[in-house]
Every structure is written in C-alpha cells, then in structure tokens.
C-alpha angles and dihedrals in degrees: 000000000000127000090253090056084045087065112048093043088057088056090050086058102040086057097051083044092051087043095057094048088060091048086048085041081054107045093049092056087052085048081052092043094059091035088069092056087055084055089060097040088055111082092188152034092242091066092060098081110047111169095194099056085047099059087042080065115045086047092058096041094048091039090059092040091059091048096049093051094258126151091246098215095054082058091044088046091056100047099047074065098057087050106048091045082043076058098043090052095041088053087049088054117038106058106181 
C-alpha cells in the first residue's frame, strides 16, 4: 500500500471507529434512561447498594467479555464505572 492508501484507509476507520462511539454514546444514555426508573422503584437509601446484584454483574460482563475476545478487566474496569456513577445518581435521587 502506498502512504496515500494508508491514508485514506486510516480515515475509513476512523469513521467506523467515530460511528461506534455514537452507537456506545447512545447505548449508555438508554442504560441512564432506565437508571432513572430504578430511582423511582427504590423507597430507600438502603436499596441503592445490592452486592449481590454487583457481583451478577461483573461476572456477566466479564464472562461475555472473555467470549468476545475482550481483555475482561478492561470490561470490569468500565462497569464498575457505570455502577458507581448508577450509585452516585441513585444517592442524588432517593433522599430518605
């Protein structure tokens, strides 16, 4: 290949790399979305935080990243973001 193929090879992928940001972008606002329902299903503080439900989780997610290929703590890494910000929001929201 030359360095102009390289190029423009490089801006193709770029593209399909930008596009599935905005599907992931997406996805995460629809995981928020529904975030916000638990909010209003949870009476109490004490229902914010449920282990058990966590470590559901971080196994699934690092089962399917192992079968997709995926470094599994990468995938670990970003959901215990998802659920501490999950936590942050629910604080915010549930008051008693």
């Amino acid at each position: 290949m030359t360095k102009k193929n390289n190029i423009e090879e490089l801006k193709k992928v770029r593209k399909k790399i930008d596009n599935i940001d905005n599907k992931i972008i997406e996805l995460i606002g629809d995981r928020f979305k529904e975030i916000h329902k638990v909010t209003k299903l949870k009476e109490n503080r004490e229902e914010i935080i449920d282990h058990e439900r966590i470590t559901h989780i971080l196994k699934s997610v690092q089962s399917k990243a192992k079968k997709n290929k995926i470094d599994a703590e990468i995938i670990v890494r970003i959901w215990q973001i998802f659920i501490q910000e999950a936590i942050k929001l629910e604080s915010a929201k549930i008051k008693k």
